[in-house]
N, C-alpha and C positions, 0 to 999 in steps of 0.2 A: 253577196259573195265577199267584197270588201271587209263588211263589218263581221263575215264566218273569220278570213285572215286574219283581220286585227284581232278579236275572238279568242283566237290560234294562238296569236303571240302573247295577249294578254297572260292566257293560259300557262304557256309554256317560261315568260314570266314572272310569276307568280311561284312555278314549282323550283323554279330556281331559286329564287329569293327563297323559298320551305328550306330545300336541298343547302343554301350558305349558309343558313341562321344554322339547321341541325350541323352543320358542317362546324360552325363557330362555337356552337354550343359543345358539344363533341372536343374539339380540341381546349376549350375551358375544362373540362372535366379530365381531360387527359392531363394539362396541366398542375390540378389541384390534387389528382391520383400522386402524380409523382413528387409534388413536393411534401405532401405527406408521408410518403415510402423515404423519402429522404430525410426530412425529419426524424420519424422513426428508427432510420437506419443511423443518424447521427446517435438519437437519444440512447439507442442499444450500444453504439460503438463508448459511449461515455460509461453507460452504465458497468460495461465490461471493462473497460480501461478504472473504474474504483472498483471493482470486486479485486481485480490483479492489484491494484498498489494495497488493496486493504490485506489480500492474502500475504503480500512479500511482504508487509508490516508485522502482519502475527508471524510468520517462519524467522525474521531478523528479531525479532522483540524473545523468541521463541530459544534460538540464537544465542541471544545474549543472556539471557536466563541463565542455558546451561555453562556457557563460559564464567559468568560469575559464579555459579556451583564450584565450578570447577578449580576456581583460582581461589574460594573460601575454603574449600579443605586441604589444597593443596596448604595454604598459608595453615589452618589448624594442624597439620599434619607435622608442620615443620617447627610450628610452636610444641607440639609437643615432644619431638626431637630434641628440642633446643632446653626445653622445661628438664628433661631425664635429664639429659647431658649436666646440664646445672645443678641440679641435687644430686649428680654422682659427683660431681665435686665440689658439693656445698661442705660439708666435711672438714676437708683440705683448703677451701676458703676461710673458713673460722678460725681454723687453728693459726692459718698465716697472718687473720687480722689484728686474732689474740695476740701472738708474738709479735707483731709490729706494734701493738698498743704497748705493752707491756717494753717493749725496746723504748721507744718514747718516752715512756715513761721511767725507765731505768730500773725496772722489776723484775727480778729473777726469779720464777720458779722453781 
């Protein structure tokens, strides 16, 4: 009867020691679950964080393209303003540089 009780407790144990190891093992794996999900959830949050700086790079790069368009025709725009304006009184130029040459000079026409 002794050795059924001992037996008994051997038994019971034994299933315990079964029941902490699967208990230990269990929480290993729950462990390694989540620090991979974390991993993961880092590597995605990175990934996402350079898709967004690479898009806001091409929108500002995208940006500034059209701003320099923009300020190269205005500036042709005004050259050519500025070009008319000068040959409407290129004219009126010559004749005043001719008469000033020609004064200088002490030459009457």
């Amino acid at each position: 009867m002794k050795t059924d009780v001992l037996k008994s407790i051997r038994e019971t144990e034994e299933e315990y020691q079964a029941m902490i190891r699967d208990a230990q093992a269990e929480r290993k794996k729950s462990l390694s679950d989540a620090e991979q999900e974390a991993e993961s959830l880092v590597q995605k949050a990175q990934n996402d964080a350079g898709d967004y700086r690479n898009q806001r790079l091409a929108e500002a790069r995208a940006q500034a393209q059209n701003r320099y368009k923009e300020i190269v025709r205005e500036g042709e725009t005004r050259a050519e303003a500025l070009k008319a304006q000068g040959n409407k009184n290129l004219a009126k130029a010559v004749d005043f540089v001719v008469t000033r040459f020609k004064e200088q000079l002490h030459v009457k026409a």
